[in-house]
N, CA, C and O of each residue as an XYZ file, in Angstrom:
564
protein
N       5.392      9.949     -3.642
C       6.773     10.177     -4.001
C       6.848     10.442     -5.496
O       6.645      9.566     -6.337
N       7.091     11.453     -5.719
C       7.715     11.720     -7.393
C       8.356     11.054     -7.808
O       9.153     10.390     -7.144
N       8.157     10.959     -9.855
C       9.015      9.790    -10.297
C      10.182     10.467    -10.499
O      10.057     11.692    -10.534
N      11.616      9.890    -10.687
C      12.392     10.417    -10.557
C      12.367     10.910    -12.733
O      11.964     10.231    -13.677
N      12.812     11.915    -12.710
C      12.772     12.579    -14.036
C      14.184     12.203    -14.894
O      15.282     12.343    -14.355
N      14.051     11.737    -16.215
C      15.464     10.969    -17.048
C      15.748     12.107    -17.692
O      14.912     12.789    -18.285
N      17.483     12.464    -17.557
C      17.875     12.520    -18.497
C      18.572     11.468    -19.317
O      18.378     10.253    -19.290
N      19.863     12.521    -20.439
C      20.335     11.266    -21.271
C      21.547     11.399    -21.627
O      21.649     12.317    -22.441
N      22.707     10.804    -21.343
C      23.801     10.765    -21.143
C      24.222     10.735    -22.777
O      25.393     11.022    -23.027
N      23.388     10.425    -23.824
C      24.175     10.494    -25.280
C      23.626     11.616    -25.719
O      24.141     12.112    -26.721
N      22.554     12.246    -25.150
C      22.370     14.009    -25.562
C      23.365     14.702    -25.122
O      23.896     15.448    -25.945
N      23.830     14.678    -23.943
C      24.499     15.455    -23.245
C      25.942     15.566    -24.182
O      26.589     16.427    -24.778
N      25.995     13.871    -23.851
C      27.449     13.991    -24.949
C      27.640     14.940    -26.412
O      28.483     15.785    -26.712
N      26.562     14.437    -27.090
C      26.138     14.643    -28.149
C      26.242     16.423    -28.303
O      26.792     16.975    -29.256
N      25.657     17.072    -27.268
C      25.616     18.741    -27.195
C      27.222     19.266    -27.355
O      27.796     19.951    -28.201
N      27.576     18.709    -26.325
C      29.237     18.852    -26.146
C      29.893     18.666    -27.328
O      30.824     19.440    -27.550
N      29.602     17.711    -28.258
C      30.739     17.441    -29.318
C      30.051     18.726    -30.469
O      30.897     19.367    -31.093
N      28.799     19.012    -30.679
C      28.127     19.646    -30.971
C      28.997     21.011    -31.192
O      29.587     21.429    -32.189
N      28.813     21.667    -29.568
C      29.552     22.345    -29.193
C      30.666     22.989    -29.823
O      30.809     24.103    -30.326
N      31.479     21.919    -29.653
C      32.794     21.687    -30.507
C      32.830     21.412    -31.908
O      33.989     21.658    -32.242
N      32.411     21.167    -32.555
C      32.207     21.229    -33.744
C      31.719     22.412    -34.500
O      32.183     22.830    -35.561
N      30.852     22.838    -33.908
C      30.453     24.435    -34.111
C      31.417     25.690    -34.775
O      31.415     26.419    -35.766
N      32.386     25.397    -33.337
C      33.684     26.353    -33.413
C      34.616     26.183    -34.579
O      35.453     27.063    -34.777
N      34.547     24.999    -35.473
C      35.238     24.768    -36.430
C      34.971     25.573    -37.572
O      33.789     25.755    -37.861
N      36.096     26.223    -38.455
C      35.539     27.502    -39.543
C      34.779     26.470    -41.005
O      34.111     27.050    -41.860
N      34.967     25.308    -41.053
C      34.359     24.834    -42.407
C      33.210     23.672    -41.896
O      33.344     22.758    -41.083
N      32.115     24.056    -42.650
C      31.009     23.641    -42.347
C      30.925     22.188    -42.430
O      31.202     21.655    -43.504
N      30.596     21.520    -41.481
C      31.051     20.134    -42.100
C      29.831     19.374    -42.766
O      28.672     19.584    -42.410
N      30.120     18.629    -43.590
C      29.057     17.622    -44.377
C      29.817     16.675    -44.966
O      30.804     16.894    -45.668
N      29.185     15.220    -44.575
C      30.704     14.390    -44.838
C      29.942     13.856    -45.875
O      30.524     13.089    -46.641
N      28.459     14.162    -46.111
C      27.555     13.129    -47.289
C      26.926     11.859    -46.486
O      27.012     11.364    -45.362
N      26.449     11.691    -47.344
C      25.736      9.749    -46.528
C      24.958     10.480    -45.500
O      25.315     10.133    -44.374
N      23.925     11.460    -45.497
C      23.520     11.770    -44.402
C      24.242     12.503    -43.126
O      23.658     12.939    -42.134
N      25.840     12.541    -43.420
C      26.358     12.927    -41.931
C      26.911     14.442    -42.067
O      28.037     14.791    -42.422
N      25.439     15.518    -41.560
C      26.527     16.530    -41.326
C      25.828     17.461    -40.264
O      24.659     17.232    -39.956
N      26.396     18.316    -39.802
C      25.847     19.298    -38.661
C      25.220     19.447    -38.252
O      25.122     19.244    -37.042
N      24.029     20.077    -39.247
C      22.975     20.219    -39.125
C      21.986     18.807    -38.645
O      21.364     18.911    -37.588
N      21.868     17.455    -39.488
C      21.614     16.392    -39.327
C      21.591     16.036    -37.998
O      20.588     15.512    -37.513
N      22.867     16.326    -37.167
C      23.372     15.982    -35.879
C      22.497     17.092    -35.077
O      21.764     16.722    -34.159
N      22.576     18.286    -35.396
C      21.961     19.111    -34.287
C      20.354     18.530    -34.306
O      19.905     18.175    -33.216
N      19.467     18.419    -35.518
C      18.363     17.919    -35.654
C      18.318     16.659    -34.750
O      17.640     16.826    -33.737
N      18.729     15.777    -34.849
C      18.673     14.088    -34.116
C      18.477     14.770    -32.388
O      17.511     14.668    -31.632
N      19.686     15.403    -32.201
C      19.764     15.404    -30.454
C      18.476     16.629    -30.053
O      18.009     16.657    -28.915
N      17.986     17.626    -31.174
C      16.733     18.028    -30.737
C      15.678     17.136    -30.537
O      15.046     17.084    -29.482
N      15.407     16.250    -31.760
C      14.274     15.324    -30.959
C      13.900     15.003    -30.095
O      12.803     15.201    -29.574
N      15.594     13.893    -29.474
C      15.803     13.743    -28.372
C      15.328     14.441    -27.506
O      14.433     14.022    -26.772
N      15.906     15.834    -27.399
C      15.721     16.932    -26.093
C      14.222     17.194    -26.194
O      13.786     17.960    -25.336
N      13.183     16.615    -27.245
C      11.865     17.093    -27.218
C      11.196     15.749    -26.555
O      10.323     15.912    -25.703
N      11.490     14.764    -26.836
C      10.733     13.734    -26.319
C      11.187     13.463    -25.158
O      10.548     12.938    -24.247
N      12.669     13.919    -25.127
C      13.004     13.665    -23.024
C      12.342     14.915    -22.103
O      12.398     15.033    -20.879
N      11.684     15.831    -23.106
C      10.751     16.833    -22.265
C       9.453     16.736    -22.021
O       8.867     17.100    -21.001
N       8.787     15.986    -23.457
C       7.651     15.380    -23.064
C       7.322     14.170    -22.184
O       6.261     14.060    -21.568
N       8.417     13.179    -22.171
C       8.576     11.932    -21.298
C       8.597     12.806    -19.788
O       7.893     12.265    -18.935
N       9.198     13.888    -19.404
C       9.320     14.360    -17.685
C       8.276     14.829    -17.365
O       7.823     14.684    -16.230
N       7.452     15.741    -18.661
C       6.232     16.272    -18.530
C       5.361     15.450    -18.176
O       4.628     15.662    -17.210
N       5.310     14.473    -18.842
C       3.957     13.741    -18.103
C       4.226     12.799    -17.168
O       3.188     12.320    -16.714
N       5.144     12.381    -16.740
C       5.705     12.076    -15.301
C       5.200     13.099    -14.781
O       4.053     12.814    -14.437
N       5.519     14.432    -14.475
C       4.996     15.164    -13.724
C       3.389     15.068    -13.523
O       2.648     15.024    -12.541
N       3.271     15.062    -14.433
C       1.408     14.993    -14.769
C       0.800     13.606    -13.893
O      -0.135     13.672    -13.096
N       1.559     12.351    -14.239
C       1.427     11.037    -13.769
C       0.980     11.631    -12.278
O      -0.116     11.693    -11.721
N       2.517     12.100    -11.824
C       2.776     12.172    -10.174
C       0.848     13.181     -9.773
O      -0.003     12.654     -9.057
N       0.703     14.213    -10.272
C      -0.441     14.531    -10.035
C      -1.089     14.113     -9.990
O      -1.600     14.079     -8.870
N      -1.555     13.597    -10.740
C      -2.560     11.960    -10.942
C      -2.721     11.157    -10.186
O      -3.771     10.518    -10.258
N      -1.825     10.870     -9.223
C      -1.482      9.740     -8.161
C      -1.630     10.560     -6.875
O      -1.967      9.985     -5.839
N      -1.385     11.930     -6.895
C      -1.668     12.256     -5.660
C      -3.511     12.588     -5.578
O      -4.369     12.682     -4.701
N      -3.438     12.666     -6.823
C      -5.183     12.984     -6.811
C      -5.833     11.584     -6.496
O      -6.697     11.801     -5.647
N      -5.810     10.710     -6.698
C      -6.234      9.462     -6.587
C      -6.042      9.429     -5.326
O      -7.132      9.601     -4.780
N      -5.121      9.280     -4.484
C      -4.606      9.416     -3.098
C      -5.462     10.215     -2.629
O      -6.185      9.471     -1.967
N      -6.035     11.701     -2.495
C      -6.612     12.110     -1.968
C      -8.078     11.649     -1.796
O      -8.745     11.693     -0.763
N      -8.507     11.120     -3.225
C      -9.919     10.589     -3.547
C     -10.205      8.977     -2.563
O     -11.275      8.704     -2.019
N      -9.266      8.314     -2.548
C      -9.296      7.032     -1.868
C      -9.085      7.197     -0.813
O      -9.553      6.177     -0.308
N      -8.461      8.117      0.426
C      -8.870      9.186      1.287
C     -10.009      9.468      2.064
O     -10.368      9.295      3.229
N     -10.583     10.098      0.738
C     -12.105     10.594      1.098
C     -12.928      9.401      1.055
O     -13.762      9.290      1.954
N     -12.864      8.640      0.327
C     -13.713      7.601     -0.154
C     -13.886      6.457      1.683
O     -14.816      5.947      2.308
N     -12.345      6.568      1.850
C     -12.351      5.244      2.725
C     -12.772      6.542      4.367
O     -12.804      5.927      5.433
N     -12.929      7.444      4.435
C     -13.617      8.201      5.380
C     -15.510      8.089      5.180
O     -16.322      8.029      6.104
N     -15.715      8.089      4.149
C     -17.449      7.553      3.555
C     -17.576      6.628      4.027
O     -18.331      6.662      4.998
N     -17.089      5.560      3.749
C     -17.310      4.231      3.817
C     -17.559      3.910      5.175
O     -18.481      3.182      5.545
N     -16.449      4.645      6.166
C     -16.815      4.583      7.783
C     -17.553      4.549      8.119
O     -18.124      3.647      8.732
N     -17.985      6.016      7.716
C     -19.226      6.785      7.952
C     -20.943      5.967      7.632
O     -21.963      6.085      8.312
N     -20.732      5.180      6.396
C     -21.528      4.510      6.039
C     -21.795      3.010      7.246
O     -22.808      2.851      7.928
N     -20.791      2.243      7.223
C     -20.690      1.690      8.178
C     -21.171      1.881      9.227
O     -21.842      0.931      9.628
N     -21.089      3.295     10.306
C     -21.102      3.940     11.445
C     -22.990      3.923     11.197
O     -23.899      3.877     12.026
N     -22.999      3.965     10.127
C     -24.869      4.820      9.614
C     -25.233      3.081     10.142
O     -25.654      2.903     11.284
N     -25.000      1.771      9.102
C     -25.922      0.647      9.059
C     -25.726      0.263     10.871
O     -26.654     -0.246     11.501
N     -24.458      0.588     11.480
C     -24.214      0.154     13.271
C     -25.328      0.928     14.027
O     -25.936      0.468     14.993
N     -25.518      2.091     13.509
C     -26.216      2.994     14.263
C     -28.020      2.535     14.259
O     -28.699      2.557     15.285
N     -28.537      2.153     12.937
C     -29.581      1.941     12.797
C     -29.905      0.606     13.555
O     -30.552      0.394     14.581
N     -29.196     -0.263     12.651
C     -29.281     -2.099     13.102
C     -28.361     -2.442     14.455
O     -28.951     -3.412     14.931
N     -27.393     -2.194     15.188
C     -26.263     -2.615     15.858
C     -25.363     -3.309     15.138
O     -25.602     -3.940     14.108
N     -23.972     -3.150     15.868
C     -23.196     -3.468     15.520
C     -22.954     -5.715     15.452
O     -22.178     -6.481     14.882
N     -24.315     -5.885     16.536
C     -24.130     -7.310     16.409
C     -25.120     -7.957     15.331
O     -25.286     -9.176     15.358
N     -25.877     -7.055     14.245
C     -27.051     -7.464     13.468
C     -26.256     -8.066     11.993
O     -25.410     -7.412     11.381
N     -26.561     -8.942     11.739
C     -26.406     -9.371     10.409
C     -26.489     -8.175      9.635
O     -25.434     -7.882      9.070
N     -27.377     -7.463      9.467
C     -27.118     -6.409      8.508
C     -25.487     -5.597      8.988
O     -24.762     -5.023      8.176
N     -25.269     -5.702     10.090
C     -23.925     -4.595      9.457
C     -22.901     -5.579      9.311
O     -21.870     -5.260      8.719
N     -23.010     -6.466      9.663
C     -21.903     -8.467      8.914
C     -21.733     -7.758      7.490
O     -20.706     -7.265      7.024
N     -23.402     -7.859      6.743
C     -23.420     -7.920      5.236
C     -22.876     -6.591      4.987
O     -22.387     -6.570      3.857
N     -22.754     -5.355      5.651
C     -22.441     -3.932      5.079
C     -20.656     -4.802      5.055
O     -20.085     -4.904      3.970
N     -20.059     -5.283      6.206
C     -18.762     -5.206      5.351
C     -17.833     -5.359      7.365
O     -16.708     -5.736      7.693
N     -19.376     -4.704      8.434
C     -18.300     -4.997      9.663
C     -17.900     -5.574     10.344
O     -16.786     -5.543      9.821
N     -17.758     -6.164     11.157
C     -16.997     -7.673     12.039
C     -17.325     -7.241     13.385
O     -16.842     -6.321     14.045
N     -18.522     -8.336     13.756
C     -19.207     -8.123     14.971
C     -18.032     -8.470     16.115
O     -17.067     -9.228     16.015
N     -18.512     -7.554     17.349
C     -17.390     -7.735     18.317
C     -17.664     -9.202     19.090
O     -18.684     -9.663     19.602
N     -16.479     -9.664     18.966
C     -16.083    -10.845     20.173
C     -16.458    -10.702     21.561
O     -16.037     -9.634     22.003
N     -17.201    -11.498     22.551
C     -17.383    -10.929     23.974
C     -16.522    -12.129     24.598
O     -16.759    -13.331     24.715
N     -15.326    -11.253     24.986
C     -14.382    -11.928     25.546
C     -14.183    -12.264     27.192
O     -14.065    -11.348     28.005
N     -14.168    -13.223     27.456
C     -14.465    -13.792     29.004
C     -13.086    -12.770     29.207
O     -12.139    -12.692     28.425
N     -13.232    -12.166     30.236
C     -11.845    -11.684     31.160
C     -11.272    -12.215     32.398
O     -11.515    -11.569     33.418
N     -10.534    -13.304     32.503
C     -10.017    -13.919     33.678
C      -8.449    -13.421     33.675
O      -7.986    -12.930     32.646
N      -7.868    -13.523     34.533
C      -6.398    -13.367     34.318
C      -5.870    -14.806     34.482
O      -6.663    -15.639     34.921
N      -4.493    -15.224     34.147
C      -3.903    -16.215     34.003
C      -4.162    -17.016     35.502
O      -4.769    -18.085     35.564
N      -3.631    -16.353     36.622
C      -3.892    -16.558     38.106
C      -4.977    -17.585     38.377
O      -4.967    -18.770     38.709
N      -6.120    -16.489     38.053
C      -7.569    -17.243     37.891
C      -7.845    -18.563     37.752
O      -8.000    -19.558     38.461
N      -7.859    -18.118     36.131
C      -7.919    -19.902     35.458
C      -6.953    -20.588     36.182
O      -7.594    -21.617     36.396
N      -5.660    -20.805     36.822
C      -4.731    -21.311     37.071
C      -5.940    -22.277     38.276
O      -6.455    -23.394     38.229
N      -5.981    -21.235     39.168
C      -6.877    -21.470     40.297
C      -8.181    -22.600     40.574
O      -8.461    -23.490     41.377
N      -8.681    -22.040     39.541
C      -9.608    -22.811     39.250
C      -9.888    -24.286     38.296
O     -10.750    -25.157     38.186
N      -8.908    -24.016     37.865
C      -8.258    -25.719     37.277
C      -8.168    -26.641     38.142
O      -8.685    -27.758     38.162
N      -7.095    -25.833     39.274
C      -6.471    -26.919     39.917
C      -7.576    -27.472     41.063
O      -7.279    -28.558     41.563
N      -8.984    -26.754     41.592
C      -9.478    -26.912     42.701
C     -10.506    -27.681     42.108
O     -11.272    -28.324     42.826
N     -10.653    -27.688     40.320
C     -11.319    -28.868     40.199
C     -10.556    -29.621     39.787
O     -11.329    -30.570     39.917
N      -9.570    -30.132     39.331
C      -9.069    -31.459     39.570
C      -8.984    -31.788     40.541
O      -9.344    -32.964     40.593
N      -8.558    -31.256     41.879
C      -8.780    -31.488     43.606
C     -10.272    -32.251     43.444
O     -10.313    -33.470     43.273
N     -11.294    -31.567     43.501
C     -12.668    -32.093     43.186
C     -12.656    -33.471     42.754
O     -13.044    -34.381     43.487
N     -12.238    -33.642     41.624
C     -12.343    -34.715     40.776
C     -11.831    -36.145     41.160
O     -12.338    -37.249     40.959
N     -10.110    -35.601     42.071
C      -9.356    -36.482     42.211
C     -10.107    -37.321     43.597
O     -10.090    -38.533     43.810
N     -10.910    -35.967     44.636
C     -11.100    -36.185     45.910
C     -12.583    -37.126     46.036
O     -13.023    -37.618     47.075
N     -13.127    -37.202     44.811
C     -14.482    -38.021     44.463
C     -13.983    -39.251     44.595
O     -12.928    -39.693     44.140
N     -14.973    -39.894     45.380
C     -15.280    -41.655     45.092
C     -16.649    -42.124     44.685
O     -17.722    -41.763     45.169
N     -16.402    -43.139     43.549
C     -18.041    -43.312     43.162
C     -17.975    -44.940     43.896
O     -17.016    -45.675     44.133
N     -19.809    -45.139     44.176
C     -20.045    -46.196     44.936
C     -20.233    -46.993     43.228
O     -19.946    -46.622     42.090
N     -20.826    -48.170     43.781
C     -21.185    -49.081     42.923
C     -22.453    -48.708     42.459
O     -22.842    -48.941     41.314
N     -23.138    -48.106     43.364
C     -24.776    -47.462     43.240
C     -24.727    -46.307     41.287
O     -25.573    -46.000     40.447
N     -23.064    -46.059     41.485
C     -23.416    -44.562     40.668
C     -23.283    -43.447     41.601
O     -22.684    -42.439     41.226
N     -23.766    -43.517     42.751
C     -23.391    -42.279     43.071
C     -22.007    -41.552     43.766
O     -21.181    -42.362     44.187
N     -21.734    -40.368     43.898
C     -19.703    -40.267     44.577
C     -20.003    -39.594     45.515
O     -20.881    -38.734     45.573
N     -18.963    -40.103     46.679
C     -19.010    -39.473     47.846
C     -17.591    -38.256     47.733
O     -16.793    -38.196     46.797
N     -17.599    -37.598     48.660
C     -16.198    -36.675     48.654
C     -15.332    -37.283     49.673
O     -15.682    -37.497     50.833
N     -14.169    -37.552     49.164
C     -13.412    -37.675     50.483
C     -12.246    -36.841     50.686
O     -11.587    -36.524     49.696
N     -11.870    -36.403     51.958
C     -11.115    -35.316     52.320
C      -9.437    -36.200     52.746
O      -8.470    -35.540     53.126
C-alpha cells in the first residue's frame, strides 16, 4: 500500500494571499524582514522540501515492494531447501527437525462411535470380573 503523500495547508494558504498581494500596484516591504519577495522565498522552500519529502515516499514505497518481492522469493528457496534435506534424509530424520521442519504426527484414526464402543465393553469387562482369593478372576455373565 502506498504512503499516503502530504501536502500543506499553510503553503496553500500562503500562495493564495501571495496571490493577492501580487495584484497590489505598490511593492510591499514593511522592513524587519517582511516583504514579498521574503514571503514568496519562505513558501518556495516549503514547496521544495514537501517535494522532496513525496519523492522519497515514493522511492520508500518502491523499496518495500522490492523487499516484498525478495522475501517472496526467498521464502519459495527455503521450501525448496527444506523439500531438498526431506528428500535426501525423510521427513521423520532429525536432520530435517534441525533444517527447520516438523515431523508428521501419526495419528490413530477412530471415530467418536468407536472409542465410545470400546470404552464401554471394557468397563463391561472390568465390572463383569471377579477375583478369587487365589489372585486369579473369573468372568461372570
Amino acid at each position: 500500500m502506498a504512503r499516503a503523500k502530504r501536502g500543506s495547508e499553510a503553503l496553500d494558504k500562503a500562495t493564495r494571499r501571495i496571490a493577492g498581494m501580487r495584484s497590489m500596484n505598490d511593492p510591499l516591504d514593511f522592513g524587519y524582514g517582511l516583504s514579498l519577495a521574503d514571503y514568496e522565498n519562505r513558501t518556495q522552500v516549503l514547496q521544495t522540501k514537501l517535494l522532496d519529502y513525496n519523492t522519497k515516499l515514493s522511492e520508500l514505497d518502491q523499496i518495500m515492494e522490492q523487499i516484498k518481492l525478495l522475501e517472496q522469493a526467498l521464502n519459495g528457496y527455503s521450501e525448496k531447501m527444506l523439500m531438498g534435506v526431506a528428500t535426501r534424509y525423510g521427513k521423520q530424520s532429525v536432520e530435517y527437525i534441525q533444517a527447520g521442519g516438523k515431523p508428521r504426527k501419526r495419528a490413530t484414526r477412530q471415530s467418536a462411535s468407536t472409542g465410545t464402543i470400546a470404552m464401554t465393553s471394557a468397563t463391561h469387562a472390568v465390572t463383569n470380573a471377579v477375583t478369587q482369593g487365589n489372585g486369579a478372576t473369573i468372568a461372570v455373565n
